[in-house]
C-alpha positions, 0 to 999 in steps of 0.5 A: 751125609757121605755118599763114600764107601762106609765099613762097619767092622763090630769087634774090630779092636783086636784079633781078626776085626783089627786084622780085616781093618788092616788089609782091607784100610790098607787097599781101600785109603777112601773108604770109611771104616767103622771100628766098632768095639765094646771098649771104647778105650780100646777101639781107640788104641787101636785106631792109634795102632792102625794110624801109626801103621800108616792106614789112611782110610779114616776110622771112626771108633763106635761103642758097641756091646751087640748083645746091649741093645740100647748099643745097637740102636744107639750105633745106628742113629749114629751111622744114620746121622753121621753117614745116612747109608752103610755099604758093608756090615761085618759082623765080626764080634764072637765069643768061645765059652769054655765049659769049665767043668761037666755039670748041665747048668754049666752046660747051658749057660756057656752055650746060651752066651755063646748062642746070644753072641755068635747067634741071636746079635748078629741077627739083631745088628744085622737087622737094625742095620738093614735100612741103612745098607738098602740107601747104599749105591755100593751092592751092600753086603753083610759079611758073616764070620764063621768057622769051619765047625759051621760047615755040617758037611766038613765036620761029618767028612773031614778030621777037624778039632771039635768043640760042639757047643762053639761049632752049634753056634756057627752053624746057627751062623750060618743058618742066618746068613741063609736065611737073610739072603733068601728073605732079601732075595723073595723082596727084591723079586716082589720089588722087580716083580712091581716094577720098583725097587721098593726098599732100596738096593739088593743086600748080599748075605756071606759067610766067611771061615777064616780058618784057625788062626793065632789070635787072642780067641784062640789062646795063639794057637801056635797051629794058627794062621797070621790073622792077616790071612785069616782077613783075606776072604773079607777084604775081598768081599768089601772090594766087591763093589761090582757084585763078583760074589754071589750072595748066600754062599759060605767062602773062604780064601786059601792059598790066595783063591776065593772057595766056597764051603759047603754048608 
C-alpha cells in the first residue's frame, strides 16, 4: 500500500486528460498519476509520450471504459489493491455527439450516449470510488470537467456558441458535482456531530470549465485555447492539498487567476 499523493485522470491519453498529466506531473514529480484510458494501447503511448517529455511523476496506465461497468469495478480492485487509498479523481472522460440529421430517434440516441458519458458514469466512477478517496490523508477531492454551456446563468446572459443537447449534459454535470457535495457534506456534519470521523476524510466536489480549446474534441477549433491552459484550474486543484478551494464551487482559471462560475 502507498501512502503518496495518488491521481486518478479518466481519459487521459489524449487532449485535456494528456494535457492535466502534463502540467499537473510536471509540478508534481512525487505524486503518482493514474492514466486511465479506454484503449489501453493508447494510454500506454501516451505515457512514452509524457516519459519522453521529461515528467517524472510515475504513470500507471488503467483500462477504463466509464460506461463498462465490469471496468469500473475492475479499476477500483486495482487502485484498492495496488494503492489502498486515492487522494484525487478527475473525471475527465466525455463525449460530443452530433446529431447527424433532425429525426427524434436520432435525437434521442446522441443525447442518451452523451447523458450515459458526461452524466450517469461520472456518478458511477465517482461512487465506486468514493471508499477510496475517504482512507485519503491528502483532502480528497474529485474534479468534475465541465463546459461554460453548463453554467444556466452564462448561457442566459453571455453570447456563447450553443449546442443544447451537449450543454444539457453539463448541466447535469453540474448538478452531480452539487449534489455529491451536499450528501458529503450532511455526513461529515452527522460524522462531527457524533464526535467521529465515520466514514473517513471529508471529499471535495468541483467543477472545472476549461473553456474552448483546440483539441481533438473540438475538431482544433482554430478559436481554441492550448489544452495546457485549459489544465491549469485542474492542476491547481490536485495541489491543494491544504484545502484552499471551497468545495461544491464550479471554477475556472483565466488569465492566471482561479474564478468561480455561476451555476
Amino acid at each position: 500500500m502507498s501512502s503518496n499523493k495518488i491521481v486518478l485522470v479518466t481519459g487521459a491519453n489524449r487532449g485535456l486528460g494528456y494535457a492535466i498529466l502534463q502540467v499537473a506531473g510536471a509540478r508534481n514529480p512525487s505524486t503518482t498519476f493514474i492514466l486511465a484510458s479506454r484503449d489501453l494501447a493508447a494510454g500506454q503511448q501516451a505515457k512514452t509520450a509524457l516519459e519522453q517529455e521529461g515528467i517524472q511523476a510515475k504513470i500507471d496506465v488503467l483500462k477504463l471504459d466509464v460506461t463498462n461497468d465490469d471496468e469500473v469495478l475492475a479499476a477500483v480492485q486495482h487502485v484498492a489493491t495496488k494503492y489502498g487509498h486515492l487522494d484525487v479523481l478527475v473525471n475527465n472522460a466525455g463525449i460530443i455527439s452530433v446529431i447527424p440529421d433532425r429525426t427524434l430517434p436520432t435525437l434521442r440516441r446522441c443525447m442518451n450516449d452523451m447523458l450515459n458519458v458526461n452524466v450517469t458514469s461520472v456518478g458511477i466512477v465517482t461512487t465506486g470510488f468514493t471508499p477510496l478517496l475517504q482512507q485519503s490523508t491528502h483532502k480528497p477531492r474529485v474534479i468534475n470537467i465541465t463546459s461554460g454551456l453548463g453554467s444556466i446563468a452564462n448561457t442566459l446572459a453571455k453570447p456563447i456558441t450553443r449546442y443544447p443537447p451537449y450543454g444539457v449534459s453539463k448541466v447535469a454535470l453540474n448538478g452531480v458535482t452539487a449534489h455529491m457535495q451536499s450528501i458529503e457534506n450532511d455526513r461529515a456534519a452527522k460524522a462531527g456531530e457524533a464526535g467521529g470521523a465515520e466514514g473517513g476524510a471529508h471529499i471535495r466536489f468541483f467543477s472545472v470549465a476549461p473553456g474552448l480549446l483546440k483539441t481533438a474534441f473540438t475538431n482544433f477549433n482554430e478559436n481554441g485555447l492550448d489544452a495546457k491552459e485549459g489544465a491549469e484550474a485542474v492542476a491547481r486543484l490536485i495541489a491543494d492539498d491544504e484545502g484552499k478551494f471551497v468545495g461544491g464551487a464550479q471554477l475556472e482559471c483565466v488569465g492566471g487567476e482561479m474564478k468561480t462560475v455561476p451555476w
